[in-house]
NUSE-767508 format. One record per residue (C-alpha): residue number from 1; residue in three letters; chain; x, y, z. Coordinates in steps of 0.05 Angstrom, whole numbers, plus 32768, in hexadecimal, padded with zeros to 4 digits. Last residue first. Layout:
! residues N
NUM:ALA:A:X:Y:Z
...
END
This chain:
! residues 335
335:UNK:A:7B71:8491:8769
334:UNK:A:7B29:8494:8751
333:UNK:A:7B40:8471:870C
332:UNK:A:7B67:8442:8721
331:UNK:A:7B2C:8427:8753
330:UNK:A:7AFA:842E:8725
329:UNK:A:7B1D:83FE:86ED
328:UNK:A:7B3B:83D2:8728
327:UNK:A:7AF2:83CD:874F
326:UNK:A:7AC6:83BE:8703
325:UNK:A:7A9A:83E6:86E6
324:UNK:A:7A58:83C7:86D5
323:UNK:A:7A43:83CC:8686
322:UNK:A:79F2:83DE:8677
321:UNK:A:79BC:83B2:8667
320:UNK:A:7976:83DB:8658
319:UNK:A:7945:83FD:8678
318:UNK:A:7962:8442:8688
317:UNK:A:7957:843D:86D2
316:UNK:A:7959:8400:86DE
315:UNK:A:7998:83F3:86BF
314:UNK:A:79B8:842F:86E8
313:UNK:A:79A5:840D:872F
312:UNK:A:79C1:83CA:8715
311:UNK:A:7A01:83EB:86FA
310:UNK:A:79FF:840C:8746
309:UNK:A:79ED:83CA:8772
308:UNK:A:7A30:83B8:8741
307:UNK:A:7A56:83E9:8757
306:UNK:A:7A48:83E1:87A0
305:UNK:A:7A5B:838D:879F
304:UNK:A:7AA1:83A2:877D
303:UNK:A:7AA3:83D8:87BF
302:UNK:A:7A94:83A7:87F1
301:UNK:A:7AC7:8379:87D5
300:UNK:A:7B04:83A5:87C9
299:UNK:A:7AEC:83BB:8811
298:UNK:A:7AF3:8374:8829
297:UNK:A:7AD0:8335:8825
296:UNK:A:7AEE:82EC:8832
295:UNK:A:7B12:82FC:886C
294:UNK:A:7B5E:830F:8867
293:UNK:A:7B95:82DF:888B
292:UNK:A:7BA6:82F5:88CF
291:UNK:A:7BC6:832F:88EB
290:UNK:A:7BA0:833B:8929
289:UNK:A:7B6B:8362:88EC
288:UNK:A:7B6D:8328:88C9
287:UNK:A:7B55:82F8:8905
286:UNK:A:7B19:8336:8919
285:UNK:A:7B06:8331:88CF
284:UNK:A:7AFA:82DD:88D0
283:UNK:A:7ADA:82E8:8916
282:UNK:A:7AA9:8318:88FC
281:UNK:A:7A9B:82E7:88C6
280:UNK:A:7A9F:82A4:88EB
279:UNK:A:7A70:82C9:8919
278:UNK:A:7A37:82E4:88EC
277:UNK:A:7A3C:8296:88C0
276:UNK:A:7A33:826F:8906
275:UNK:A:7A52:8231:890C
274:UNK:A:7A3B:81F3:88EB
273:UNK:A:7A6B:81E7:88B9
272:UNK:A:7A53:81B4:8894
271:UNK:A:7A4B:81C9:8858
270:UNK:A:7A9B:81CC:883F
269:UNK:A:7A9B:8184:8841
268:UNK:A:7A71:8181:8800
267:UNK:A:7A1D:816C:8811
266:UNK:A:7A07:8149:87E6
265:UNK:A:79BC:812F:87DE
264:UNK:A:79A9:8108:879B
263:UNK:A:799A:810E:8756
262:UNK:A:79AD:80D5:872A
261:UNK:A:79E9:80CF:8705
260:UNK:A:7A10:80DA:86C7
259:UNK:A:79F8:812A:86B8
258:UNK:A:7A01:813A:8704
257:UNK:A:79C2:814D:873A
256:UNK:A:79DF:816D:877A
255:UNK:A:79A6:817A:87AF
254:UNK:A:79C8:81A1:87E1
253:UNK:A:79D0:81A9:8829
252:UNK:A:799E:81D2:8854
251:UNK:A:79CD:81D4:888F
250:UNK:A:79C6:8227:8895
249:UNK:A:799B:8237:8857
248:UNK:A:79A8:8241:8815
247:UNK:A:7974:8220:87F9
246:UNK:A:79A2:81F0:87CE
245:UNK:A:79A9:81E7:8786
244:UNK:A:79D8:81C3:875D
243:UNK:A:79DA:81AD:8716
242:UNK:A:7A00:8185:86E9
241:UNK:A:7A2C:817B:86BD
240:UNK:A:7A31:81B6:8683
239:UNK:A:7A1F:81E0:86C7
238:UNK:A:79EE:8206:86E9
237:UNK:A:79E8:821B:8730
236:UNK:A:79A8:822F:875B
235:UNK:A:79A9:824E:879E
234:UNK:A:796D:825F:87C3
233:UNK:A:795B:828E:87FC
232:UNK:A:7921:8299:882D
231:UNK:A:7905:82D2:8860
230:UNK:A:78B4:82D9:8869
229:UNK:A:787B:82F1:8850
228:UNK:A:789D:830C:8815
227:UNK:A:789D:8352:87F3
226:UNK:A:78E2:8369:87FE
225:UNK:A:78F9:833F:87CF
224:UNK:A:793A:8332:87A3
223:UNK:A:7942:82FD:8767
222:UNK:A:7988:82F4:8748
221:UNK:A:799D:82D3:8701
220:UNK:A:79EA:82C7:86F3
219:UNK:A:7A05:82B3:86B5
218:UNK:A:7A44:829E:86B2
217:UNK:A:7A75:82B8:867E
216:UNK:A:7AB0:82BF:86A9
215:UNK:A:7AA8:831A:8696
214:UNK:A:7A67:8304:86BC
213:UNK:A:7A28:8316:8699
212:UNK:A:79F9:8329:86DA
211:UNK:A:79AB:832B:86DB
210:UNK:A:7988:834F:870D
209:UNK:A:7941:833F:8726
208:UNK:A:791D:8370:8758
207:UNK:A:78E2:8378:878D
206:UNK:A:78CD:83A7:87AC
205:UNK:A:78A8:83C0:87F9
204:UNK:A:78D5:83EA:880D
203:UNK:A:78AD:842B:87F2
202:UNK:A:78B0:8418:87A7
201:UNK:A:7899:83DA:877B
200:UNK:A:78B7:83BA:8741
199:UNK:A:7900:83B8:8732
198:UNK:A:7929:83A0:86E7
197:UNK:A:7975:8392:86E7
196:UNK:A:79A4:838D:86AB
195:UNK:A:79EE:8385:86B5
194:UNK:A:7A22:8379:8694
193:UNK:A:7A77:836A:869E
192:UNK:A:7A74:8350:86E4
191:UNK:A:7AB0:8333:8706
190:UNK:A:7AB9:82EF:871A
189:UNK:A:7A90:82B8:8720
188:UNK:A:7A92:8298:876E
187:UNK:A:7A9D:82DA:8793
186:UNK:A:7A81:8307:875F
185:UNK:A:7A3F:82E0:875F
184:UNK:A:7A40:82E1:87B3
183:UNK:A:7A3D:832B:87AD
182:UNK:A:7A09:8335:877B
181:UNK:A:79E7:82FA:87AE
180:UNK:A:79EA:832B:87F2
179:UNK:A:79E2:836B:87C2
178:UNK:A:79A1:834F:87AF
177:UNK:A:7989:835F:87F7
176:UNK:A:799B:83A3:881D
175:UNK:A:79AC:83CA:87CA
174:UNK:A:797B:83A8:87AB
173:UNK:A:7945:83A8:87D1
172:UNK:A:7946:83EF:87E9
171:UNK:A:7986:841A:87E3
170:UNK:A:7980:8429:8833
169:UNK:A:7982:846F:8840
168:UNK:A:7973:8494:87FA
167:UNK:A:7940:8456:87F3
166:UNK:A:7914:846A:8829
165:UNK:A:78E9:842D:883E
164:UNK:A:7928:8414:8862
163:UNK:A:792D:844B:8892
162:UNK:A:78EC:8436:88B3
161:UNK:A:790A:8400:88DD
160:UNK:A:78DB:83C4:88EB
159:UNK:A:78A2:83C8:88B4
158:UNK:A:78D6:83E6:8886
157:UNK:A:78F4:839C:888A
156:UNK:A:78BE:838D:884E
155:UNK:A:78BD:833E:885B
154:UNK:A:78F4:830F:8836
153:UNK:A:790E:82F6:87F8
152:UNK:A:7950:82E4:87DF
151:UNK:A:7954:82C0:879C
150:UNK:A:799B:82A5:877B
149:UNK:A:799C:8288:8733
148:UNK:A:79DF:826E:871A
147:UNK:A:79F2:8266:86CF
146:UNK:A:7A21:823F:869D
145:UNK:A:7A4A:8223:86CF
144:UNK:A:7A87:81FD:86A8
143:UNK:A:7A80:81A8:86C6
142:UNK:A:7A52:81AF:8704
141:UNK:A:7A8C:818B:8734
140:UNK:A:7AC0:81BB:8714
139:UNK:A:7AE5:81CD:875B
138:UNK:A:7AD9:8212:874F
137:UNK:A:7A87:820F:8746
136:UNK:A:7A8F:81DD:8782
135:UNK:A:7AAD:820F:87A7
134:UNK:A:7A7D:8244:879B
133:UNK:A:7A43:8213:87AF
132:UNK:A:7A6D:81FC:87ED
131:UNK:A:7A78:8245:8807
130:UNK:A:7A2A:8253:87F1
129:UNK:A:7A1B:8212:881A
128:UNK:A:7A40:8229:885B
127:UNK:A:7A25:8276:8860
126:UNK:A:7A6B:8295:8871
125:UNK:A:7A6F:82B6:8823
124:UNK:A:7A1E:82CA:8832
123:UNK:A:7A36:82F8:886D
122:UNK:A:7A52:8331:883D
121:UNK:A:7A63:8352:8879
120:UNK:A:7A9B:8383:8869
119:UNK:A:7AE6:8380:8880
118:UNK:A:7B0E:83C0:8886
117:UNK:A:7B5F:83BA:8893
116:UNK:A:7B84:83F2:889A
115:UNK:A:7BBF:8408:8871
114:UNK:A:7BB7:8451:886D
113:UNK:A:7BAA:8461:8825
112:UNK:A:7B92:8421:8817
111:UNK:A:7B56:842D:884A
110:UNK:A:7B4E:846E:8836
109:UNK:A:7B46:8459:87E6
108:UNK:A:7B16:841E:87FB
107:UNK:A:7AF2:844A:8823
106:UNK:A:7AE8:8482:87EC
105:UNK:A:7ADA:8449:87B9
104:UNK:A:7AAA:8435:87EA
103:UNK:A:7A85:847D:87EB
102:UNK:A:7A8A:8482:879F
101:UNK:A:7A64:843A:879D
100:UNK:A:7A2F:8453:87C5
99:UNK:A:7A04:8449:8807
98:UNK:A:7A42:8431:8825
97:UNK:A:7A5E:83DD:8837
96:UNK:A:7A21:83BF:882C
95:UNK:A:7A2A:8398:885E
94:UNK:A:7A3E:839F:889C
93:UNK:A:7A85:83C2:88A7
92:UNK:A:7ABD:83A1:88CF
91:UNK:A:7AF5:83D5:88DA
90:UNK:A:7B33:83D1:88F3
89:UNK:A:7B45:8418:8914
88:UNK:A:7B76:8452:8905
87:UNK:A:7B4C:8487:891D
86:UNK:A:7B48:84A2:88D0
85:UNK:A:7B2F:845C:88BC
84:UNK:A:7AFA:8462:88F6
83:UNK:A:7ADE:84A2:88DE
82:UNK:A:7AE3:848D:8897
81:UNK:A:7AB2:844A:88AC
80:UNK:A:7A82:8475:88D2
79:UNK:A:7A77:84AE:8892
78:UNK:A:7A76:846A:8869
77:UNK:A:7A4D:8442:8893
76:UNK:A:7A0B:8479:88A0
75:UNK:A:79E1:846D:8864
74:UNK:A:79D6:8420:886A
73:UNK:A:79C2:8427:88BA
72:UNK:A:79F6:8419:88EC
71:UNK:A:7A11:83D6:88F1
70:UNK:A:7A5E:83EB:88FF
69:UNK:A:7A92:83BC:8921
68:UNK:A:7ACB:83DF:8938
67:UNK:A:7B1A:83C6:8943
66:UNK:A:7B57:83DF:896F
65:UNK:A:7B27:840C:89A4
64:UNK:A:7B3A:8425:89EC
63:UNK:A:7B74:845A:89DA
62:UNK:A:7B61:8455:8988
61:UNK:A:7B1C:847B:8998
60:UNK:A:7AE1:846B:8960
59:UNK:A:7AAF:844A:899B
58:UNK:A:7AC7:848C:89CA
57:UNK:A:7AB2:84C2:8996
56:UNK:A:7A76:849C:8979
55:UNK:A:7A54:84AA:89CB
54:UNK:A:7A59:846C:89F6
53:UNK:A:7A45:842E:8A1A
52:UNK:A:7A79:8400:8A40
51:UNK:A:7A80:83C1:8A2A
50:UNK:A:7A7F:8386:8A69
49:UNK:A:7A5B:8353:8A3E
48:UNK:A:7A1D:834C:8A72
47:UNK:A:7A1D:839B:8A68
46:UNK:A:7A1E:839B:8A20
45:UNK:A:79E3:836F:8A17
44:UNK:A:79B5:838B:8A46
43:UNK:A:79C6:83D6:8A22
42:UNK:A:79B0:83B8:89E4
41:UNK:A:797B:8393:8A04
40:UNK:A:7965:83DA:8A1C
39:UNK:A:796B:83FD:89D9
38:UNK:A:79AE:842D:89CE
37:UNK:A:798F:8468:89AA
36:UNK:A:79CC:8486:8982
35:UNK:A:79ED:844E:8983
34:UNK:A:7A2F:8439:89A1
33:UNK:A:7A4F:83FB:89C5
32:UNK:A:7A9C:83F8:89E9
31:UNK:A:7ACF:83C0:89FF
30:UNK:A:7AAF:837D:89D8
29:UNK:A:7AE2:8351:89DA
28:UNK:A:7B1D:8330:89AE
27:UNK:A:7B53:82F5:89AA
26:UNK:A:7B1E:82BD:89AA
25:UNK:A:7AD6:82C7:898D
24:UNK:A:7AA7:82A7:89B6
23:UNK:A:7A85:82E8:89DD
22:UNK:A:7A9B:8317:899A
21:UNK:A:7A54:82F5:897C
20:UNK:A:7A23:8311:89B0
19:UNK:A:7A42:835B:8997
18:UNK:A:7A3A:8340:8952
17:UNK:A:79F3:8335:895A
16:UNK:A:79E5:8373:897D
15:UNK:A:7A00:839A:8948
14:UNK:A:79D6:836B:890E
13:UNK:A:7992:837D:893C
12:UNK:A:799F:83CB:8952
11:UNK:A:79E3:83DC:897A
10:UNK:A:79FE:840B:893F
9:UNK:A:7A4C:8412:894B
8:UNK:A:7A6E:83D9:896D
7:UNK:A:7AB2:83E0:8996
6:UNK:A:7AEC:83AD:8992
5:UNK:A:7B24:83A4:89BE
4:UNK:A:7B55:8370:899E
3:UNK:A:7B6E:8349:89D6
2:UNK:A:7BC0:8349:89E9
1:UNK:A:7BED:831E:89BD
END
């Protein structure tokens, strides 16, 4: 089976990430890069990799291209992603996976229309200890989980790309950072059937907390920030017996403490893989898209994760709890 020739859209930090990370990845390679203002390491980057720069035209073009990557700003995916679709590309998309829930319904419905394959980067599945948190919920380890709580914080990333102080472009806090745990909630707990969500501040610098009812009757509880000094995450998990709770970093481990025994370090086998979560996720698309297994997020995925940004986004503003819509009501009903 020949290469897969894969061309990335939007060369800025995540682009030129996943452009390092096609280097190890067997059965594909970097052929083509785009942005609109390709910086010099950029350009450094795809040089030494042998990819040839280009206009949108020539990184969507099904003679030179099988597969894209696109890390373009929030706003741009979905008018990028439907270009690619109707060129009859693979398509990874970073996450989230549109600016709106009726623009991923629109991918999700082009994609199944045609057949193709679109992964999204809901990186947080790949972290190791989230994997082994979620599959310690499954395994029963906790006893029933009665409620998770999931923080992300980090600096005001308007200070190094504008865009994200205006919230038409980039969703703010919710939408770039909460939507990392709302997804990770729906991966381990199921569908959502409530949602109440409250936000403070404005002008990419806010924070927000968002509380899902899952139709599985957990609980979840999720902090976002914009306002920190500096980036962190935690992971906390509830059950009839025990708890677990990790800080969601890369090798972190847990600390596991169970009803008959005393707290101490764990770490399931799951945790320790030590490679990185960015490439086992673009690798885990690129493998699907050769006809491999699907990864663990897809459109279905991106789009769940979209309407329930929206419930949160709807909560807020009329102050109360309000019911999310789930993918196969939507879905049905857009088709």
């Amino acid at each position: 089976m020949r290469q897969l020739r894969v061309s990335v859209v939007g060369a800025g930090g995540l682009g030129q990430l996943h452009m390092r990370s096609l280097r190890s990845i067997p059965g594909a390679r970097l052929v083509r890069v785009h942005d609109r203002s390709l910086a010099p390491e950029a350009k450094a980057l795809a040089v030494e990799l042998g990819a040839d720069e280009c206009d949108l035209h020539g990184a969507l073009d099904p003679g030179a291209v099988d597969a894209v990557v696109v890390a373009t700003p929030t706003d741009t995916h979905a008018p990028v992603v439907l270009a690619a679709l109707d060129a009859g590309l693979s398509v990874f998309c970073e996450k989230p996976l549109a600016r709106t829930a009726a623009e991923a319904g629109e991918l999700a419905r082009r994609a199944a229309a045609r057949g193709s394959k679109v992964a999204v980067g809901h990186v947080v599945r790949y972290f190791p200890e989230y994997a082994a948190a979620r599959q310690a919920h499954l395994d029963g380890i906790l006893g029933p989980v009665a409620a998770a709580r999931l923080a992300r914080l980090n600096a005001p990333p308007a200070s190094h790309h504008r865009w994200y102080a205006d919230f038409t472009r980039s969703g703010g806090a919710l939408l770039d950072m909460a939507i990392h745990d709302i997804d990770w909630c729906l991966w381990a707990f199921g569908p959502v059937a409530r949602v109440h969500a409250k936000r403070a501040g404005s002008g990419g610098g806010e924070v927000v907390a968002i509380t899902l009812r899952h139709a599985s009757d957990v609980i979840s509880y999720i902090d976002a920030s914009w306002r920190n000094e500096s980036f962190s995450t935690s992971l906390e998990l509830v059950g009839s017996e025990g708890l677990l709770r990790t800080s969601g970093s890369a090798g972190a481990g847990f600390v596991l403490a169970l009803r008959d025994g005393d707290v101490a370090g764990y770490m399931p086998e799951a945790a320790e893989e030590l490679d990185d979560p960015f490439r086992l996720e673009l690798a885990a698309a690129l493998e699907w898209f050769r006809g491999g297994r699907p990864p663990r997020a897809t459109v279905e995925d991106g789009y769940a994760a979209l309407l329930t940004v929206e419930a949160a986004e709807r909560s807020i503003t009329l102050g109360r709890p309000v019911v999310s819509e789930s993918v196969p009501t939507a879905y049905a009903a857009a088709r």
